[in-house]
Steps between C-alpha positions, in 0.01 A plus 500: 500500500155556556321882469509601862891415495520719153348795648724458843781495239395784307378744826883418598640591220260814455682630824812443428453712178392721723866513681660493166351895452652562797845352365421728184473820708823435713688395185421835298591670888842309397530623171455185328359546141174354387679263311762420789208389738330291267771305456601471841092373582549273204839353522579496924064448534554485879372791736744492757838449312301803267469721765809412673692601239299818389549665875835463503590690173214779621730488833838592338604168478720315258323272233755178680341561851127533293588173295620304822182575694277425221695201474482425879128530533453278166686211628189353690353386167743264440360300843194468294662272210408214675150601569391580098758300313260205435248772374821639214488159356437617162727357174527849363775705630309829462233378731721411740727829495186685526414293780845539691397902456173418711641352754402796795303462842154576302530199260653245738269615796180444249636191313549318848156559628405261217381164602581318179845546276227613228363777654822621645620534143252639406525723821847601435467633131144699515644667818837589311390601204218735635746629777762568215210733298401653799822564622662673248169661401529660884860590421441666188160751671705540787832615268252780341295586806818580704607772233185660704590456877741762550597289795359104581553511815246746605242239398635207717619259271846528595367252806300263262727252389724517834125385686461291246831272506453496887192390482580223319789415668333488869366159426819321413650614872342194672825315619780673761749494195346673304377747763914558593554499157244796429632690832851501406454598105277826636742552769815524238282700233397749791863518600682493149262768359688782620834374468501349135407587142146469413380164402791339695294435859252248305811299401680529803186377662610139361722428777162482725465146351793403658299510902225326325659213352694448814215500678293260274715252515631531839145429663263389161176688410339694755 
């Protein structure tokens, strides 16, 4: 992994410490303790699932609902197995556990850009490790700088990690499956929002990849 790739890494994970004040603020909104967020950043380490589960306890919702969203939104990582597993090759078991726990879109997105299995490795662990530091680093200034705001969503950042998530999902709509497959889920979250407990929309939103399946293999990639 040469410099220019380092500092690509490092600007990347820079801003994603960045979000992780913002999932420091909304967690001390929540009521989460310092030490209740920094283990959430350190064991889940995955914004979305974080997040996830931190708006539906703010929201009234039961810690079940908040567990099976987080859950939900974490289960894309396991698609990237395949993608890093020659890079977790490592005899020690620690190594590779600690690998496992840096398996997230950041990691596999920089570790892939690689053009050698060298530099991917190499890709992989400077991006998790710094992303880790920075992440919980974010967590624990935005914990103690929400005990300031006397409400966060004045300031915007209620919208910043919503924008951010679609933003990264818009790319990944490229095929008509997956386009039915994103209509449906919104379509059942905006109708199941009113009528069910909180958190329960983003799991009922599963049955959307039942249109898209059908669909995929009915006529193949659009």
């Amino acid at each position: 992994m040469n410099n220019s790739h380092r500092r690509e890494a490092f600007v990347l994970t820079a801003a994603i410490g960045l979000l992780g004040i913002t999932f420091g603020v909304f967690a001390d909104s929540a009521e989460f303790s310092l030490a209740q967020a920094i283990v959430l950043s350190s064991l889940t380490f995955t914004g979305a699932s974080q997040f996830a589960a931190v708006s539906v306890i703010e929201s009234g919702g039961n810690p079940v609902t908040a567990v099976g969203s987080a859950l939900l939104l974490a289960a894309r990582n396991s698609l990237y197995g395949p993608l890093v597993a020659p890079l977790l090759s490592s005899p020690s078991r620690f190594q590779r556990a600690l690998g496992v726990h840096f398996v997230i879109d950041e990691t596999t997105a920089m570790a892939t850009a690689q053009s050698s299995i060298e530099e991917s490795r190499d890709a992989f662990w400077f991006t998790g490790i710094w992303l880790f530091i920075l992440w919980n680093a974010g967590t624990i200034i935005g914990v103690l700088v929400g005990g300031l705001l006397e409400d966060p969503s004045v300031w915007g950042l209620d919208a910043a990690f919503p924008a951010a998530f679609v933003a990264l999902l818009m790319p990944h709509l490229r095929t008509r499956a997956k386009k039915v497959t994103a209509f449906f889920g919104a379509g059942i979250t905006i109708i199941a929002v009113p009528l069910s407990p909180v958190g329960l929309p983003v799991l009922l939103s599963l049955f959307a990849l039942g249109p898209g399946i059908w669909l995929q293999y009915r006529k193949g990639p659009q």
